[in-house]
N, CA and C atoms as a LAMMPS dump frame, in Angstrom:
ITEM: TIMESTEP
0
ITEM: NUMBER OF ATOMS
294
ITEM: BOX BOUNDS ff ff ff
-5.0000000000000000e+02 5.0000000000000000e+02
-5.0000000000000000e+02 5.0000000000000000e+02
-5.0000000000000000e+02 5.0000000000000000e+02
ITEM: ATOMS id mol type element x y z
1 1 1 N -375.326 -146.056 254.052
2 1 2 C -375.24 -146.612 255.383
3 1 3 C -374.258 -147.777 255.341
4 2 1 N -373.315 -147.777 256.432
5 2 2 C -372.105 -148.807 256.244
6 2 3 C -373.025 -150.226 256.644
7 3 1 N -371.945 -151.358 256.34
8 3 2 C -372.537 -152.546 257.023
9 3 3 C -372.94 -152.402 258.094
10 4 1 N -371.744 -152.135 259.409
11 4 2 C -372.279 -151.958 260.513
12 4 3 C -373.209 -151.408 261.077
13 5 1 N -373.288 -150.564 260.831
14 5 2 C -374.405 -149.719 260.982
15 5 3 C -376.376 -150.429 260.754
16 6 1 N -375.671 -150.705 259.482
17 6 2 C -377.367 -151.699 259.161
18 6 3 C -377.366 -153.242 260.324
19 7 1 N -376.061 -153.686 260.529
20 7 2 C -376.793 -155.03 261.917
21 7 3 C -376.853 -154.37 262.975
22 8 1 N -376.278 -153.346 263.304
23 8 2 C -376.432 -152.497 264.976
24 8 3 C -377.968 -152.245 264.732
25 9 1 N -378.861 -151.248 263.019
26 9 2 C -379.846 -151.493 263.378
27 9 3 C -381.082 -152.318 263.393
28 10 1 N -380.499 -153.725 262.854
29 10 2 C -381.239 -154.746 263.103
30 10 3 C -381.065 -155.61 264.418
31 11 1 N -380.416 -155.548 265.33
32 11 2 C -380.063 -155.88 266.333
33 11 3 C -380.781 -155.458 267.474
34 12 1 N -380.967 -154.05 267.307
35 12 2 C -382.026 -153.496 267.974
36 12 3 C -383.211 -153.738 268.504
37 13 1 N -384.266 -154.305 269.117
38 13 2 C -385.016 -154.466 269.541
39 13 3 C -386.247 -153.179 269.549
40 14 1 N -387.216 -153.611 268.843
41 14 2 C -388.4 -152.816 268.244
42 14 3 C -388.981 -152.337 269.446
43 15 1 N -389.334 -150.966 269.971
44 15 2 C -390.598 -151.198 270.614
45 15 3 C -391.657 -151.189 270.725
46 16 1 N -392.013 -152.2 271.171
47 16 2 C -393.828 -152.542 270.869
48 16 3 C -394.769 -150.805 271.073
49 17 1 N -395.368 -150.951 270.164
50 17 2 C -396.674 -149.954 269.931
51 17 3 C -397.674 -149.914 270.718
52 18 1 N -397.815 -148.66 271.582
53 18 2 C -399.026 -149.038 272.356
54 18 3 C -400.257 -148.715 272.281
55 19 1 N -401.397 -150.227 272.847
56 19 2 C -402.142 -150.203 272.336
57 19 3 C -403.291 -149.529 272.96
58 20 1 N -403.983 -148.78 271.876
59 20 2 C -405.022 -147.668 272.65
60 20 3 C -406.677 -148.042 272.162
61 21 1 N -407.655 -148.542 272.998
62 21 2 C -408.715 -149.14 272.894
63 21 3 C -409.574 -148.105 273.191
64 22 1 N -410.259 -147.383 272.042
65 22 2 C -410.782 -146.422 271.53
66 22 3 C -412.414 -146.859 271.898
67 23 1 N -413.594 -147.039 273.054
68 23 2 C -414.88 -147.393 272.696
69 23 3 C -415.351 -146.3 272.268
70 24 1 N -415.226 -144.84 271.893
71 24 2 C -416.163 -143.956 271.778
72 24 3 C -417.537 -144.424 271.04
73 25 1 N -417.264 -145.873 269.972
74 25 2 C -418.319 -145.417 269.189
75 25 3 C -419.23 -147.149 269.585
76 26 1 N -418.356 -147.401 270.509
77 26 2 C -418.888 -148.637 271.136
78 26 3 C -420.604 -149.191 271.434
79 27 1 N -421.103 -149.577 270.846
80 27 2 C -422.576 -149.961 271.575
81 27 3 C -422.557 -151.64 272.546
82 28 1 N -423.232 -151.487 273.257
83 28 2 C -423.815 -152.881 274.193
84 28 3 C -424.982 -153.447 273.893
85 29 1 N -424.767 -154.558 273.683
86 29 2 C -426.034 -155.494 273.13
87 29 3 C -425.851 -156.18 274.262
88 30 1 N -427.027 -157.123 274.594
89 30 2 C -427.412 -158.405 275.632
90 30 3 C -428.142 -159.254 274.712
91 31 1 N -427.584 -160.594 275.006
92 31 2 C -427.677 -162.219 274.168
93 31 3 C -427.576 -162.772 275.313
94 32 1 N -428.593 -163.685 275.084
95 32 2 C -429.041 -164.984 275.865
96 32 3 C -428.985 -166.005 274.8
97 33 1 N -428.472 -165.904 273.676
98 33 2 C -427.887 -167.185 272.603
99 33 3 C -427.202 -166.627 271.716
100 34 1 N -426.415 -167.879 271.27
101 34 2 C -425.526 -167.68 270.356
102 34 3 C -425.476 -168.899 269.419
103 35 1 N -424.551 -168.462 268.159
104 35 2 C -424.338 -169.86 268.092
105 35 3 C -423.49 -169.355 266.794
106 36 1 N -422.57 -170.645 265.757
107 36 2 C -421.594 -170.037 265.376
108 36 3 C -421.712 -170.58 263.939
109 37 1 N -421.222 -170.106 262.614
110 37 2 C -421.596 -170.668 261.277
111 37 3 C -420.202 -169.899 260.703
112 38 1 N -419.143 -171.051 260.47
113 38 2 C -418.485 -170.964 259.382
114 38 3 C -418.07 -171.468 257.962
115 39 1 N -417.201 -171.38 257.629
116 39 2 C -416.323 -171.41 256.148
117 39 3 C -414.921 -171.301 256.334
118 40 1 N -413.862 -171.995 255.159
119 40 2 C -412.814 -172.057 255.372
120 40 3 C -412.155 -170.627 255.704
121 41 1 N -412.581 -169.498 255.213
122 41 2 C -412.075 -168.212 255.08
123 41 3 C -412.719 -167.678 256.346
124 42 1 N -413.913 -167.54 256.924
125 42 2 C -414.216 -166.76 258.108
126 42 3 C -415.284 -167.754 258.998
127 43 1 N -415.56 -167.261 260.033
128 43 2 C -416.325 -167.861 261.029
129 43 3 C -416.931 -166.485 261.596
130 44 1 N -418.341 -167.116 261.499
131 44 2 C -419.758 -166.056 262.138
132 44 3 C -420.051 -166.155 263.003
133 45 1 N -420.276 -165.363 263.923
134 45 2 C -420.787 -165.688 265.683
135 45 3 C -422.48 -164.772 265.42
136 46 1 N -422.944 -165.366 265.79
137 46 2 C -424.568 -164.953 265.537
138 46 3 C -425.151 -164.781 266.926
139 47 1 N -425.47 -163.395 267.349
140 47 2 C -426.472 -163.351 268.753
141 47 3 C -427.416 -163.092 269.045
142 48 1 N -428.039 -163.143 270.076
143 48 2 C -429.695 -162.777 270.106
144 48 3 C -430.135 -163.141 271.082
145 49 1 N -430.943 -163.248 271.618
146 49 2 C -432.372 -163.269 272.528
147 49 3 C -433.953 -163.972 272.287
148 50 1 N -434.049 -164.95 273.297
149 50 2 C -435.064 -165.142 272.847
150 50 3 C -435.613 -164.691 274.116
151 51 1 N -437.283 -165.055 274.062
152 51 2 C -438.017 -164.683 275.423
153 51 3 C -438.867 -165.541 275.879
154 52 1 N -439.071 -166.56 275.023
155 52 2 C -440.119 -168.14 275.147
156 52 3 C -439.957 -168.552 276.773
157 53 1 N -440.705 -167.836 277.318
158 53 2 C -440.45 -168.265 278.699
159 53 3 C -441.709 -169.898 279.314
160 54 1 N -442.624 -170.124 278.663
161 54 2 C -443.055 -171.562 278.584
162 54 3 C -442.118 -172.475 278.426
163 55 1 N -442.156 -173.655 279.247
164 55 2 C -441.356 -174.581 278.844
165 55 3 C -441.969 -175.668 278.081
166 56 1 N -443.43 -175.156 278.143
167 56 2 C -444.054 -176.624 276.873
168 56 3 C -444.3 -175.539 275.732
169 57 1 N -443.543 -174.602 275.096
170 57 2 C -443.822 -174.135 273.775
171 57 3 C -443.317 -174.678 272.983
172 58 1 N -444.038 -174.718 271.901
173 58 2 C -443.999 -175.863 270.253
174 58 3 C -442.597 -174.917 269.775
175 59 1 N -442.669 -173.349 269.976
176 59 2 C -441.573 -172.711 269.133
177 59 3 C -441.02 -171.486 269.603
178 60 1 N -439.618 -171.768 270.087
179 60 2 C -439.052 -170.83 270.568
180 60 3 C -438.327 -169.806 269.412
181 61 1 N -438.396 -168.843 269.355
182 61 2 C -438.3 -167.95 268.303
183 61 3 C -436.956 -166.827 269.314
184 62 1 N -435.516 -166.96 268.38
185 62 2 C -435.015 -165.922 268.699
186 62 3 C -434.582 -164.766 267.393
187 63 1 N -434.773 -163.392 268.634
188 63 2 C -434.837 -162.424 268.109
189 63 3 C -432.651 -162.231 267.48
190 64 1 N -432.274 -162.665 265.943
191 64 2 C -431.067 -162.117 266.069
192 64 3 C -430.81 -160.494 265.982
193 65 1 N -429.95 -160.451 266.946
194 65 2 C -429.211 -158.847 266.916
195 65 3 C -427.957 -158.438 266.587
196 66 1 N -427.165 -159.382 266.367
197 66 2 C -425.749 -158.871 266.009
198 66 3 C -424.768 -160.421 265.402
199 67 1 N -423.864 -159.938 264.01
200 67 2 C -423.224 -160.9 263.698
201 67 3 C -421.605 -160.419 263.419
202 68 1 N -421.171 -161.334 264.187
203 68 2 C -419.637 -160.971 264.325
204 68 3 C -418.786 -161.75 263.307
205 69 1 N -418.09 -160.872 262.394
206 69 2 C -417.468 -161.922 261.6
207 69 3 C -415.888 -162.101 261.635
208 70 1 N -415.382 -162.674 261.49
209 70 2 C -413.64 -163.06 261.712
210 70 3 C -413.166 -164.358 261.352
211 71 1 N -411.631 -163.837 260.595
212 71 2 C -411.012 -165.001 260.418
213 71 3 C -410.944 -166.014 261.309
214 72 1 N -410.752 -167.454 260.857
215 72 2 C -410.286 -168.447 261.831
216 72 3 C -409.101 -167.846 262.483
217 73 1 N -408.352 -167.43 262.669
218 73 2 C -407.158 -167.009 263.415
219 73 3 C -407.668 -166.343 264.478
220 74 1 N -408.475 -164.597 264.024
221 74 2 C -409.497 -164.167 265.028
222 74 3 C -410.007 -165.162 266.132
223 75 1 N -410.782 -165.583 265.246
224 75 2 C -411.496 -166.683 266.411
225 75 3 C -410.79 -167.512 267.063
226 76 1 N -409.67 -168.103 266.582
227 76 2 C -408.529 -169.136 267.602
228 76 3 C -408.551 -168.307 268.849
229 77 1 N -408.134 -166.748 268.679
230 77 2 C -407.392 -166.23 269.768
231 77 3 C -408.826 -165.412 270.598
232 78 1 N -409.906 -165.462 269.825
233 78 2 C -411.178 -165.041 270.694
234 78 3 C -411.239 -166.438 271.17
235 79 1 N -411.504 -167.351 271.307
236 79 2 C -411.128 -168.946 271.586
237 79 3 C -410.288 -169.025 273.017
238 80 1 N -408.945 -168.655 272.478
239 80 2 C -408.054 -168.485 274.073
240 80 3 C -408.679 -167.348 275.016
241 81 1 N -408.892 -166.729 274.268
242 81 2 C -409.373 -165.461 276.207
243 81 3 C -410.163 -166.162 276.342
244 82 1 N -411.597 -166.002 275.771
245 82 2 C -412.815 -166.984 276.403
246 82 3 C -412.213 -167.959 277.754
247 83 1 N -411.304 -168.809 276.76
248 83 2 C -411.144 -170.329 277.901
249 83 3 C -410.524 -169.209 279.415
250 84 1 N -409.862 -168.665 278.822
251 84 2 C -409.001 -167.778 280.536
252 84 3 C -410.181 -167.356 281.307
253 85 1 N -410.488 -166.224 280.732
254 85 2 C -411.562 -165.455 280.933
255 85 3 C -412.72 -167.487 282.085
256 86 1 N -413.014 -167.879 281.626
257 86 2 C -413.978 -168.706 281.84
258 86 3 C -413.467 -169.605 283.352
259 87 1 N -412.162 -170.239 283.043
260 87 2 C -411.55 -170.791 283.909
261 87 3 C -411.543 -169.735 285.281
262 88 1 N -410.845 -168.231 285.194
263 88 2 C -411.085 -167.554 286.264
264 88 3 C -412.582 -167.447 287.104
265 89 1 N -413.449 -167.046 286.084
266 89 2 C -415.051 -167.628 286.499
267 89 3 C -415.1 -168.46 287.293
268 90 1 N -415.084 -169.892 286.875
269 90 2 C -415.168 -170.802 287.368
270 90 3 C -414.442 -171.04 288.957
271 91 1 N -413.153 -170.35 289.274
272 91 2 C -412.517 -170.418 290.121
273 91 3 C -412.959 -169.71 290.943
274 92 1 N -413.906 -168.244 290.494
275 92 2 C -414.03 -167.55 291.444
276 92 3 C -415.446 -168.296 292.016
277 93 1 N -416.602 -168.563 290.855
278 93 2 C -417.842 -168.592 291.573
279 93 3 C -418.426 -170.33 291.554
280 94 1 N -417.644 -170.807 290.914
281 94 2 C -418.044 -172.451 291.088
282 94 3 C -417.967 -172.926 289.026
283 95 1 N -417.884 -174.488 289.231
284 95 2 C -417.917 -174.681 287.702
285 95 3 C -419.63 -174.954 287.451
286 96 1 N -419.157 -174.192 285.515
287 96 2 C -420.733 -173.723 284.927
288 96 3 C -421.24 -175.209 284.67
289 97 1 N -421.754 -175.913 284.824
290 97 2 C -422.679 -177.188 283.876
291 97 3 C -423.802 -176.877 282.525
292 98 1 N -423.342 -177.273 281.686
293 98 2 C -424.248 -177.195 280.305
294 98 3 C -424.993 -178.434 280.433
């Protein structure tokens, strides 16, 4: 392959791969808590349910059901949708208070 030839095909512009979001094997869980436990190498998202519907109980007990694991990078960019994702929320139905 001549020179030219090799910068004409680096010059080129790649085209992006498209992306195909496969749920066939998808399941749905429901969490009413979360909460998150990492390490320099990954970060855990932990979910579950509790049902302690007393508000003077000594011990609320949740049931965990699912743990999501991912690099810090993962999570940066699960991090950015959230905030989008949340802000539109907010715009549509009022802001959440914790």
């Amino acid at each position: 392959m001549s020179d030219q030839a090799t910068v004409q095909n680096m010059q080129q512009p790649q085209e992006a791969p498209t992306l195909v979001w496969d749920d066939s094997a998808m399941q749905t869980h429901y969490a009413n808590v979360c909460n998150v436990m990492g390490t320099r190498e990954e970060m855990a998202l932990l979910f579950g349910a509790h049902q302690t519907w007393q508000q003077d109980a000594k011990e609320v007990r949740v049931a965990l059901s699912n743990r999501i694991v991912m690099n810090p990078y993962a999570a940066k960019r699960l991090h950015a949708l959230l905030e989008i994702a949340l802000k539109e929320y907010e715009g549509r139905y009022g802001e959440l208070k914790l």
